[in-house]
C-alpha positions as CSV (number, residue, x, y, z in Angstrom):
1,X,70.6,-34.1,14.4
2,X,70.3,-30.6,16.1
3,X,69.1,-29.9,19.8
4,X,66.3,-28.7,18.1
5,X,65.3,-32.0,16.4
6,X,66.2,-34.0,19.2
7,X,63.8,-32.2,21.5
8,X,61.0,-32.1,18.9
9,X,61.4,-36.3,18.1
10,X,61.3,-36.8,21.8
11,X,58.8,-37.4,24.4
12,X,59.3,-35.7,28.0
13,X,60.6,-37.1,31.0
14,X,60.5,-34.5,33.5
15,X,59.4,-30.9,33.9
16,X,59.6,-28.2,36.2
17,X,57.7,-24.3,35.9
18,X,61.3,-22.7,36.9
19,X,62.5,-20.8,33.8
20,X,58.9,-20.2,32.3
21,X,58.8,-24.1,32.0
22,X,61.6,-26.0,31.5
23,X,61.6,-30.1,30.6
24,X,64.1,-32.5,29.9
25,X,63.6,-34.8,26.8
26,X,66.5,-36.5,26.0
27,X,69.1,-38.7,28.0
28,X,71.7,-39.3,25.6
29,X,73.4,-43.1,25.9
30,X,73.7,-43.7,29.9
31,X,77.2,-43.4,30.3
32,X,77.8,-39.9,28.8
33,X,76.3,-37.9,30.8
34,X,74.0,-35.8,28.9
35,X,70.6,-34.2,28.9
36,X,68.4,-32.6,26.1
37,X,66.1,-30.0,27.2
38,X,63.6,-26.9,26.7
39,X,63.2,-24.0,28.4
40,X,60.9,-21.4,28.2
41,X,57.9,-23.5,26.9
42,X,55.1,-21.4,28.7
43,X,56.0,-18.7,26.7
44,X,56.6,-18.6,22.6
45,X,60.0,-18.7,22.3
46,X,61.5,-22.0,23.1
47,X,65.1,-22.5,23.8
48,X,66.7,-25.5,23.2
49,X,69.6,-27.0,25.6
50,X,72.5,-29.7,25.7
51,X,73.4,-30.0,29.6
52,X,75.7,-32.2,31.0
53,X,75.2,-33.9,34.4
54,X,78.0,-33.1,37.0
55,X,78.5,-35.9,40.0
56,X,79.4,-35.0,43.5
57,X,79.4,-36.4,46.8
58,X,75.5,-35.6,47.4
59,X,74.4,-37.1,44.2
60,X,74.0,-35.7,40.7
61,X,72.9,-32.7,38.8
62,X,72.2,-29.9,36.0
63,X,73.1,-26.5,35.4
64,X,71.4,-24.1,33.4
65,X,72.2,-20.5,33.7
66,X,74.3,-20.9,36.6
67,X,71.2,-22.7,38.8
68,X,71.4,-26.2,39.7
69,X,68.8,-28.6,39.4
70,X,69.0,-32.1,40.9
């Protein structure tokens, strides 16, 4: 499946107004560290995303053009 069809099949889990709206959809089998997501869903052209989760000392986190959401 594409990041497109696995956004669209899935329901939200979390969203955020930064980047025009931006929600996650997808956590993809626990122990591989990978999100599914949308951006820019306020406005009409949708952008669909594969993010991996980094881990550091303070917990873990996203990036999505350069930013760093945790």
């Amino acid at each position: 499946m594409t990041k497109k069809e696995i956004c669209k099949n899935s329901l939200s889990i979390a969203f955020s107004y930064a980047f025009k709206g931006f929600e996650v959809k997808s956590i993809i089998h626990k122990n591989s560290n990978e999100i599914y997501a949308v951006s820019d869903i306020l406005t009409d052209r949708e952008k669909y995303h594969k993010l991996r989760i980094y881990t550091n000392a303070k917990g873990q986190y996203v990036r999505l053009y350069g930013r760093i959401f945790i």
